[in-house]
C-alpha positions as CSV (number, residue, x, y, z in Angstrom):
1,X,50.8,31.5,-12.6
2,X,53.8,29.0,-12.5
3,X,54.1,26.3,-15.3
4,X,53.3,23.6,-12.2
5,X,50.1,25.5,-11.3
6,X,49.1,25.9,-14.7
7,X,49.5,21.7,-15.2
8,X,47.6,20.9,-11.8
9,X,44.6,23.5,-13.4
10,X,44.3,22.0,-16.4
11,X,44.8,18.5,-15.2
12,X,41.8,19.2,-12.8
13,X,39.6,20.5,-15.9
14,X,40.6,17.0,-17.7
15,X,39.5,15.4,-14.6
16,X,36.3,16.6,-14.5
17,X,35.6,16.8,-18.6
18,X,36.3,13.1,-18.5
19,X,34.5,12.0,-15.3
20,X,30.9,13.8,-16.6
21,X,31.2,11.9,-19.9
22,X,32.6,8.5,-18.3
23,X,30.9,9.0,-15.1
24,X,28.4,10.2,-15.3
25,X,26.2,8.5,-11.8
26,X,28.6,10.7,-9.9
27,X,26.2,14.3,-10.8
28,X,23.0,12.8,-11.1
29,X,19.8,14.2,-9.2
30,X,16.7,12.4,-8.6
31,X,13.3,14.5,-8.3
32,X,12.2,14.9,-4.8
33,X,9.8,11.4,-4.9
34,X,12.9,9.9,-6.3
35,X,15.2,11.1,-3.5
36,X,12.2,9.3,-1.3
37,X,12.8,6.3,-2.4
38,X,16.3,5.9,-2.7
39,X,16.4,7.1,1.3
40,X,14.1,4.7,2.0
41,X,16.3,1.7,0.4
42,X,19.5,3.3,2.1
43,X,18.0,3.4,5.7
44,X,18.4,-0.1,6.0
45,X,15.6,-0.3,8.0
46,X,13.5,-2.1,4.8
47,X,13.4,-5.5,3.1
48,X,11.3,-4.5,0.4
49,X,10.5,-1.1,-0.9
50,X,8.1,-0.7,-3.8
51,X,8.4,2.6,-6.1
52,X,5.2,3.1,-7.8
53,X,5.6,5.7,-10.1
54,X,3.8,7.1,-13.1
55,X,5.2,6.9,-16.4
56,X,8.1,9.6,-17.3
57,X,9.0,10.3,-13.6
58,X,12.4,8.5,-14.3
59,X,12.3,5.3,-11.8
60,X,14.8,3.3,-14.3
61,X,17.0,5.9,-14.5
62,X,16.6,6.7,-10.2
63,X,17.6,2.8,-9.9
64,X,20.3,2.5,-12.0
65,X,21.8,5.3,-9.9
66,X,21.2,3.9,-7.1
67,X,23.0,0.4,-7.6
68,X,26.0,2.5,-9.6
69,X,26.5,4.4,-6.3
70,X,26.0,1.6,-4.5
71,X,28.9,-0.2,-6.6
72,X,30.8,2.9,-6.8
73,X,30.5,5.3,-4.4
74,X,32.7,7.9,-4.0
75,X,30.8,9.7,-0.8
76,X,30.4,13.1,-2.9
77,X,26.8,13.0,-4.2
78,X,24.8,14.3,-1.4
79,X,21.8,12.3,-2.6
80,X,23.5,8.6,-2.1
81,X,24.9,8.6,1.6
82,X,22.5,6.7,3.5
83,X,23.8,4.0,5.6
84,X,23.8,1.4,3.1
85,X,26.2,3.1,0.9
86,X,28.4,3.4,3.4
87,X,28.5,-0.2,4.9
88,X,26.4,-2.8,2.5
89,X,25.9,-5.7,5.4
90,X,24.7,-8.5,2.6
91,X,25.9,-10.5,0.0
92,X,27.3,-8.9,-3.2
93,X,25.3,-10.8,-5.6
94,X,22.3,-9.4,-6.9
95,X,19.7,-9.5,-9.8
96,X,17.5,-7.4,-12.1
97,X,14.6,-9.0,-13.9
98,X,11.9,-7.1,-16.2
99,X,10.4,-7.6,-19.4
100,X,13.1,-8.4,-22.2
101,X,12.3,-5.4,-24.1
102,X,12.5,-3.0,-20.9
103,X,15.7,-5.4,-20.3
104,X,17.2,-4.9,-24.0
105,X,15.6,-0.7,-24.6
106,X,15.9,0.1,-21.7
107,X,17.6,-1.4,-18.8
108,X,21.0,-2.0,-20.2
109,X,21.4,1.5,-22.1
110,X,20.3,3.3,-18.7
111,X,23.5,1.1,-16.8
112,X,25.6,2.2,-20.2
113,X,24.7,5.6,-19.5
114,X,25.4,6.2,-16.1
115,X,28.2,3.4,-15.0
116,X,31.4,4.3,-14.8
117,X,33.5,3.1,-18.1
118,X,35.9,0.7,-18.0
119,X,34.8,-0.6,-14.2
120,X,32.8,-3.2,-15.1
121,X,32.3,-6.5,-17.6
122,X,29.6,-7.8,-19.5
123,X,28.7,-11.7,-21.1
124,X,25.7,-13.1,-22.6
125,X,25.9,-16.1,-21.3
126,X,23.2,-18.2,-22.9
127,X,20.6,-15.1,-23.6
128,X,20.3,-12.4,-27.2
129,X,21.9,-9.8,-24.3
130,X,24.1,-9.1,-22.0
131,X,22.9,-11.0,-18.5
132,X,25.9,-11.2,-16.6
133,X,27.5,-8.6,-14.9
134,X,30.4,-7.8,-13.0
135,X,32.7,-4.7,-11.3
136,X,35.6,-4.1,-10.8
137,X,34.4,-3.8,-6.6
138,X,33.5,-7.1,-6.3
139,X,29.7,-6.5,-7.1
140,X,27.9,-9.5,-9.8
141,X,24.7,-9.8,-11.2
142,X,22.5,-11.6,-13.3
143,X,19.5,-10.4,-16.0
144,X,16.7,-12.2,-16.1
145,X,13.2,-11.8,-17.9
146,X,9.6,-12.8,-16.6
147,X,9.4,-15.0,-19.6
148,X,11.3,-16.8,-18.0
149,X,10.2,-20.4,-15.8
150,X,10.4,-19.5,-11.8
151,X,12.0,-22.4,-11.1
152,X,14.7,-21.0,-13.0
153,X,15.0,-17.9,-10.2
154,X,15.8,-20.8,-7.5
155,X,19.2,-22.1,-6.2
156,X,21.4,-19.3,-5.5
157,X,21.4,-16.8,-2.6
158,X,21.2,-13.2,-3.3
159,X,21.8,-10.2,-1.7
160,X,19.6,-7.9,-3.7
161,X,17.1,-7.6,-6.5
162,X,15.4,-5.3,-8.5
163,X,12.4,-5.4,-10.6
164,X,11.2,-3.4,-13.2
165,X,7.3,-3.4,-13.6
166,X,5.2,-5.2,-12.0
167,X,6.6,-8.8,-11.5
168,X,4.5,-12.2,-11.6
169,X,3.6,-12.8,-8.3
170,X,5.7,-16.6,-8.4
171,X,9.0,-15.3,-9.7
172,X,9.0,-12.6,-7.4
173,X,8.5,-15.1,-4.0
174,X,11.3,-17.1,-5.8
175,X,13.3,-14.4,-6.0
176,X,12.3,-13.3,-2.3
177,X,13.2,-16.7,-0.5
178,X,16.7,-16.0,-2.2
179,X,17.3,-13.6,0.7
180,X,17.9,-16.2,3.0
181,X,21.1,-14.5,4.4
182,X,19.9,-11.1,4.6
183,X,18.9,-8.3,1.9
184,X,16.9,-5.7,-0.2
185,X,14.1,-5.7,-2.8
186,X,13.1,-2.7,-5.1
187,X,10.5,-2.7,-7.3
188,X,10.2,0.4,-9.2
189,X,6.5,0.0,-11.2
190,X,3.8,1.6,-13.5
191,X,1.2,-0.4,-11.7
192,X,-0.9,-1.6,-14.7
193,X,-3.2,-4.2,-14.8
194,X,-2.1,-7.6,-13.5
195,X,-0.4,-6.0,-10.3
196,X,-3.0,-5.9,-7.7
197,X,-1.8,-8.5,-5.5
198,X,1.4,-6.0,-5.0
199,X,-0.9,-3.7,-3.9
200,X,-2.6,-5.6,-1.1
201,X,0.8,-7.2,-0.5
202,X,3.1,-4.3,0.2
203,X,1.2,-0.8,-0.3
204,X,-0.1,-1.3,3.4
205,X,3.7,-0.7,4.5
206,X,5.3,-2.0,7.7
207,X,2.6,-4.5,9.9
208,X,2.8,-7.3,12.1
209,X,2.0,-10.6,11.3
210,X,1.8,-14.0,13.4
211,X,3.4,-16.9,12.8
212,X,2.7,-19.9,14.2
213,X,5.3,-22.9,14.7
214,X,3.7,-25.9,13.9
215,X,5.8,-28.0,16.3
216,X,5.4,-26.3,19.5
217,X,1.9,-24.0,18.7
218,X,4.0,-20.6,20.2
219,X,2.8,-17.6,17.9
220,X,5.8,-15.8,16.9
221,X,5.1,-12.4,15.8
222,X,7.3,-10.5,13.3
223,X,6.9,-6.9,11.9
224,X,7.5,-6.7,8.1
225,X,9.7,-4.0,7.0
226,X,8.2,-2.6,3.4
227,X,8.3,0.8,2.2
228,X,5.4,2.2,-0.1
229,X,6.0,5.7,-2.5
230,X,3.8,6.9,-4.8
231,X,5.2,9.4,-7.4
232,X,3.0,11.3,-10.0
233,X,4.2,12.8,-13.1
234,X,4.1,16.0,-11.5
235,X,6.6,14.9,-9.3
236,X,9.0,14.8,-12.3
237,X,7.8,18.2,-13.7
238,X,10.2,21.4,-14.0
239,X,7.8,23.8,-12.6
240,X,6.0,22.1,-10.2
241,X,8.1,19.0,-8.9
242,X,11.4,18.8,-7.3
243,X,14.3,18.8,-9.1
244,X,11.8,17.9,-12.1
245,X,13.1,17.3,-15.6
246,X,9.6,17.2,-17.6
247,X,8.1,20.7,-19.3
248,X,5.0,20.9,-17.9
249,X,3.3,21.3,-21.6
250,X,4.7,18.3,-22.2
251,X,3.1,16.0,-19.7
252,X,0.0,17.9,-20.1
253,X,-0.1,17.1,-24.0
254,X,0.4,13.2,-22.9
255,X,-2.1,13.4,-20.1
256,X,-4.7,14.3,-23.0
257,X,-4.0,10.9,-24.7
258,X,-4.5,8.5,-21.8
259,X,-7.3,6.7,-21.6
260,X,-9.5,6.7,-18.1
261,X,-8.3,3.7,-17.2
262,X,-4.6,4.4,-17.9
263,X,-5.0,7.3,-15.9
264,X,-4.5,5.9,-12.6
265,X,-1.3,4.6,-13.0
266,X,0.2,7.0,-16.2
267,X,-0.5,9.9,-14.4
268,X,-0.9,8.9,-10.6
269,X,1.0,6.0,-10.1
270,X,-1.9,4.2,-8.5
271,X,-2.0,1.0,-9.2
272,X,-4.8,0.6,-11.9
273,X,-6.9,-2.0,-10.6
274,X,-8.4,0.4,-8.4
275,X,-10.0,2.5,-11.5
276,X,-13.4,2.7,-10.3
277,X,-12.8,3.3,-6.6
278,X,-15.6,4.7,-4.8
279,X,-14.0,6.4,-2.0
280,X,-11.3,7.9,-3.8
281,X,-10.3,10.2,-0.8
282,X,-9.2,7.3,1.5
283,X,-5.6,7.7,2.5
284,X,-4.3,5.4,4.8
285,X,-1.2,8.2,5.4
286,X,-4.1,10.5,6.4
287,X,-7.0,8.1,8.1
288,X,-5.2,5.4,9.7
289,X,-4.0,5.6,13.2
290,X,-2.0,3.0,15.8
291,X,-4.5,1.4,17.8
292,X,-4.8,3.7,21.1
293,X,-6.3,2.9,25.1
294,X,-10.2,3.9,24.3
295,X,-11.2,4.5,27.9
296,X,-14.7,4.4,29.2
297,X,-15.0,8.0,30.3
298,X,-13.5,9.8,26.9
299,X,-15.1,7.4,24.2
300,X,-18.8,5.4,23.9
301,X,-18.8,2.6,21.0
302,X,-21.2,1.9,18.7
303,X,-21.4,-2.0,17.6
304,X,-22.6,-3.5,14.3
305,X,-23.5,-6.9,13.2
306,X,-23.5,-7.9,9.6
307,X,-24.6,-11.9,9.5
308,X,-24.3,-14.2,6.6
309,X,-25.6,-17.6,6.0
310,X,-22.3,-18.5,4.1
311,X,-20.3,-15.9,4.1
312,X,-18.2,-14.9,7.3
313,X,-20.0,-12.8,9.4
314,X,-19.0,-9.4,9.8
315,X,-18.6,-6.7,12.9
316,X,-17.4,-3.5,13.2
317,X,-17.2,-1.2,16.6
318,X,-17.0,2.5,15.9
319,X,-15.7,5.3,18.7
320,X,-16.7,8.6,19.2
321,X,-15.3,11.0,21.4
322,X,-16.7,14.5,22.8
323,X,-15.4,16.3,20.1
324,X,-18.1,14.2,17.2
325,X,-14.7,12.2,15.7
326,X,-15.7,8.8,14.6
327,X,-12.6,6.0,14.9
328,X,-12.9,2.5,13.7
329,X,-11.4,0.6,16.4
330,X,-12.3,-3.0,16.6
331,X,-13.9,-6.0,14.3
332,X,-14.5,-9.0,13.9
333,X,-14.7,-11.1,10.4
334,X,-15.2,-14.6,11.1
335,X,-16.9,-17.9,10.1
336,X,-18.5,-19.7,13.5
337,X,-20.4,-22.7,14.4
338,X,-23.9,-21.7,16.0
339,X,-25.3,-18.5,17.6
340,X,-23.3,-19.3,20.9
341,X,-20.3,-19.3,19.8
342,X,-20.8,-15.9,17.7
343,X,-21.7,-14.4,20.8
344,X,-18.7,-15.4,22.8
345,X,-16.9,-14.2,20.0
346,X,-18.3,-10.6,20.0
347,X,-19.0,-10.5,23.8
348,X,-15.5,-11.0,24.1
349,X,-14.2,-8.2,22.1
350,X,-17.2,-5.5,23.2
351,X,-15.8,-6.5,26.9
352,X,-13.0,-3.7,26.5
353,X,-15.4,-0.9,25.5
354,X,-18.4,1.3,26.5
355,X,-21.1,-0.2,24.6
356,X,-24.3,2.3,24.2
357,X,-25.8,0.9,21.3
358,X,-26.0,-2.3,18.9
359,X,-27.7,-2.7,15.7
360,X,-27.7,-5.4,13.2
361,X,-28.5,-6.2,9.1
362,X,-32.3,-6.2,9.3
363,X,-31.3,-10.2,8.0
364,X,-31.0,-10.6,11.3
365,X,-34.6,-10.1,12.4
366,X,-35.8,-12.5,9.3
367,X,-37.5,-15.7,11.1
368,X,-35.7,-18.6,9.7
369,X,-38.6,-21.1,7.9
370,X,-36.9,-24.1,8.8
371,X,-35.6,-23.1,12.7
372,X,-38.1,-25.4,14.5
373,X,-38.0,-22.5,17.4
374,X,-38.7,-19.9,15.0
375,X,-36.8,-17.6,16.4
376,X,-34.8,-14.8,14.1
377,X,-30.8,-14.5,14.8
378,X,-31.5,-11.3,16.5
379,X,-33.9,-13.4,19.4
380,X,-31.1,-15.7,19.6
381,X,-28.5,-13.4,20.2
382,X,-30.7,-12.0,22.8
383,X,-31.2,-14.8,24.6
384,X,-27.1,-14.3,25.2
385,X,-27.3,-10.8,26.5
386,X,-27.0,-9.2,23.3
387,X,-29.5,-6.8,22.0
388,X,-30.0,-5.5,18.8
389,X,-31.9,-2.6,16.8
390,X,-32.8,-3.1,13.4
391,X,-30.4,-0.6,11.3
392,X,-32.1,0.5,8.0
393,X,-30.8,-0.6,4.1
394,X,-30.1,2.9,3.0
395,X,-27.0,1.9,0.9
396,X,-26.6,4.8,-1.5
397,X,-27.0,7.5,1.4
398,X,-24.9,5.2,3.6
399,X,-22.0,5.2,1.0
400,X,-22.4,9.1,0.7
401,X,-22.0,9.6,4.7
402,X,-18.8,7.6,4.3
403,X,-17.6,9.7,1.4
404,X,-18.5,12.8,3.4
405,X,-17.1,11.3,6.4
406,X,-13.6,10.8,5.0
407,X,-13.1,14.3,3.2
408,X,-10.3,16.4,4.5
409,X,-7.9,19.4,3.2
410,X,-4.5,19.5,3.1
411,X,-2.8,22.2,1.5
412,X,1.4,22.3,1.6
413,X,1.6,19.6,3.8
414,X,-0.2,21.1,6.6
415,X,-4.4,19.9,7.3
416,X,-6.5,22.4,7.0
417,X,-9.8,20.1,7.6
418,X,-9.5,16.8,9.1
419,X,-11.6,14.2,8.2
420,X,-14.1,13.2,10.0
421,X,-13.1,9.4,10.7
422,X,-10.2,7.4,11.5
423,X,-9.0,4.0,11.0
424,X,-6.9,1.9,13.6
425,X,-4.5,0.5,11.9
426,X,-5.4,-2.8,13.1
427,X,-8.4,-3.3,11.5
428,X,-7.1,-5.3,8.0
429,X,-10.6,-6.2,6.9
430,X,-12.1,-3.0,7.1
431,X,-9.4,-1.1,5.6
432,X,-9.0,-3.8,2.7
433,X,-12.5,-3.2,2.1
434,X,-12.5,0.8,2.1
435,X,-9.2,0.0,-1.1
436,X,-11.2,-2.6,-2.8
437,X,-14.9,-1.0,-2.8
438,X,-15.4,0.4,-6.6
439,X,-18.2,1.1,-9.1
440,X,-19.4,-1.9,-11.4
441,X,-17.8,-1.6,-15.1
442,X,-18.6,-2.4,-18.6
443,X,-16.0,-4.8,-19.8
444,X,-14.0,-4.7,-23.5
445,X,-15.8,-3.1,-26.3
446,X,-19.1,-2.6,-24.5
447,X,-17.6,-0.1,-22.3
448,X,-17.8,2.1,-25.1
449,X,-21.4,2.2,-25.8
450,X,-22.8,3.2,-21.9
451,X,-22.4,5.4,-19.7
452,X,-20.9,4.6,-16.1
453,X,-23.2,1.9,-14.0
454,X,-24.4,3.5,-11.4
455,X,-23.9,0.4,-8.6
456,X,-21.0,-0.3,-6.3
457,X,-19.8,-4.2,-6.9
458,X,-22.0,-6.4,-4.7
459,X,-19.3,-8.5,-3.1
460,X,-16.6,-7.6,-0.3
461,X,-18.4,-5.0,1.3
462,X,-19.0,-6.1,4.6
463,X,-17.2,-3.8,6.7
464,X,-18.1,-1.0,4.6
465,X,-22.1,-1.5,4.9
466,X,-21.5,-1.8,8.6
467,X,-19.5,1.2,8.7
468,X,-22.0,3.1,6.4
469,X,-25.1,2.4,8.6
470,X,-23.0,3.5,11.8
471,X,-22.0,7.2,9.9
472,X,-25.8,7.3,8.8
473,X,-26.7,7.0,12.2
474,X,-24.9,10.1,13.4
475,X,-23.8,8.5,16.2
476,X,-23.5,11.0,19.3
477,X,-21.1,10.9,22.5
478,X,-23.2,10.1,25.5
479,X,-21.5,10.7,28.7
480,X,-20.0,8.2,30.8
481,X,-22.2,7.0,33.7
482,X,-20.4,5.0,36.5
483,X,-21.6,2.5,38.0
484,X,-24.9,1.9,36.1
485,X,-26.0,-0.6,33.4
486,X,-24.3,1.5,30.3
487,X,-26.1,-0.2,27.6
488,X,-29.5,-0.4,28.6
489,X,-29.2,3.3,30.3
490,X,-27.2,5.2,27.5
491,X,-29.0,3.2,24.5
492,X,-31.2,5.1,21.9
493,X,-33.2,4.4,18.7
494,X,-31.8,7.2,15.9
495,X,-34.9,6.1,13.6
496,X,-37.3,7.0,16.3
């Protein structure tokens, strides 16, 4: 080996001795759920994606990577070359906000740890740490905590932000209407208590909402591009995850010391406020569906009234094909003025199907004292061309068919039992309902002296009694008969 060769070999060992102590982002591997989540922000196909991750799985040190390879990237690590590492199409500036002591413990050693040395600078400016950032690429970014006013998270425009737990629900829309010129949003959480609203915000993933302009009345409609991962702390394990870093005795031995109601999110990374959850095996990855053609001849619908005096009042249509596989395909949730207009509403919607049967909240069939016709809601809807049979109150039972109703088996990724009911992805109120429906708790130290109540929470559950007394049923496919009155022909009593 010449003198030259022996200088270029040792100069390459130097090289590599000094780039996995000073940089050290370039060899870093994120578990499998990790890798999700960072493909996700790289497609550039999301403006927010929300990392909800159980505690240990590594989320601060998976988004620390990706911004240092975002800052940095050399194109090597196979992990960081989605299309936004390659071409980053917004603004430069950018922010992190947590808690000060995840900011101070955690944060700011993690961006120690993995940036590259000497390629960036640091200042205070008026906080205990270091809140100002800058590379030598042309990248800046501020620290900020959610102690911190919201109005204070105003003025500038952004091109990114990351938050680390759950944020307050007004410093993260400040922060959002920063993006004014384009951008990206991660929030990597442990969703404790406090962060429901992120859940009914952004764990529904991409839908289209309406937007009406308030000068000319056209309804613009817009598709919101969010992406949703879950990781639990198995994810993270060496024996069972991918590219795990955790000895499995080790989560097992913190698994022991978590509370119930820590569970959800320590372990899961569920967000906690659904401790409690009665239909635990809803999925919407498994029992939602786009909205599909339901034609006359290949599905009948069942239709199911749920009236309130204050409240709105509630409908639900439920599918069945020849094969017995119940789809929740239509509904209506809506406040009206009068019986008339109630029936326009539902008349209008039942149009599109094959109606063979219609039942209603025995409420309905309760005479109304001070209606000078004395006539129930059921006699009045009748008088419109809609007729009812009374369905029954078996809640419990109900709940049960739903429960049964929604189990399925999936083993590797591949279903070996499918569930018995689907969702269209359309129907918001319904599936809100089927996330929000849980088991009334004790509260604070009384939780501790009873066992579980036994009752679901009275309230919100609209959609899911309807949906209850239509499984209960066991609604049947009836056969599509042209030409003939389909209701009256096809209808029949199931408590006959």
């Amino acid at each position: 080996m010449s003198n030259q060769e022996e200088y270029t070999q040792r100069d390459l060992l130097l090289e590599q001795a000094r780039r996995l102590t000073e940089e050290q982002y370039r060899y870093y591997e994120p578990t499998g759920k990790g890798e999700e989540f960072i493909d996700e922000f790289a497609s550039g196909e999301n403006f927010i994606v929300l990392y909800s991750a159980a505690n240990g799985v590594g989320k601060t040190a998976t988004c620390v990577n990706l911004l240092a390879h975002l800052f940095w990237n050399t194109g090597e690590n196979q992990y960081f070359n989605g299309e936004l590492f390659k071409k980053w199409p917004h603004l430069k500036r950018g922010r992190i906000v947590s808690t000060p002591t995840s900011i101070e413990k955690n944060i700011i050693p993690e961006m120690k740890t993995w940036f590259p040395k000497g390629r960036y600078k640091t200042g205070k400016g008026n906080k205990k740490f270091e809140s100002i950032w800058k590379t030598d690429t042309g990248w800046d970014f501020d620290l900020m905590t959610y102690e911190q006013d919201p109005m204070e998270f105003e003025g500038i425009t952004l091109g990114w932000a990351w938050f680390d737990e759950p944020p307050p629900q007004a410093i993260l829309k400040a922060t959002i209407s920063r993006m004014r010129k384009g951008g990206v949003v991660i929030i990597g959480a442990t969703p404790l208590s406090g962060s429901a609203y992120l859940y009914d915000a952004f764990a529904k993933g991409n839908i289209e909402i309406e937007i009406t302009s308030q000068e000319t009345g056209a309804v613009m409609k817009h598709e919101r591009k969010i992406a949703y991962i879950e990781a639990d702390i198995e994810s993270a394990c060496r024996e069972h995850g991918i590219r795990g870093h955790l000895r499995h005795e080790d989560i097992m031995n913190m698994i022991a010391e978590y509370s119930e109601d820590e569970k959800q999110a320590r372990i899961y990374g569920k967000f906690q406020h659904l401790v409690g959850l009665i239909f635990k095996k809803f999925n919407r990855k498994v029992h939602t569906l786009p909205a599909f053609h339901i034609s006359h001849k290949d599905y009948c619908v069942y239709e199911y009234l749920d009236p309130h005096p204050r409240n709105p009042d509630a409908i639900l249509w439920l599918a069945v094909d020849r094969k017995g596989t119940k789809f929740v395909i239509d509904e209506l949730f809506i406040k009206v003025n009068g019986e008339e207009e109630l029936a326009e509403k539902i008349k209008a919607k039942a149009s599109q199907y094959r109606i063979v049967g219609r039942y209603a909240d025995p409420s309905a069939f309760v005479q109304n004292q001070h209606d000078r016709d004395g006539k129930t809601l059921a006699d009045k809807l009748a008088d419109y061309g809609l007729t009812y049979i009374q369905a029954p109150k078996y809640r419990t039972m109900a709940d049960r068919r739903i429960e049964t109703a929604l189990n399925y088996i999936e083993i590797n990724g591949y279903m070996q039992k499918a569930p018995e009911v689907y969702f269209f992805d359309t129907c918001n109120r319904t599936l809100w309902e089927m996330e929000h429906y849980r088991w009334q708790e004790y509260l604070g130290k009384s939780a501790d002296l009873h066992n579980p109540k036994e009752k679901p929470v009275d309230k919100d559950d609209h959609m899911i009694e309807n949906l209850g007394r239509a499984l209960f049923n066991e609604p049947k496919f009836i056969e599509y008969k042209q030409n003939t009155g389909l209701i009256e022909k096809n209808n029949y009593d199931p408590y006959e």
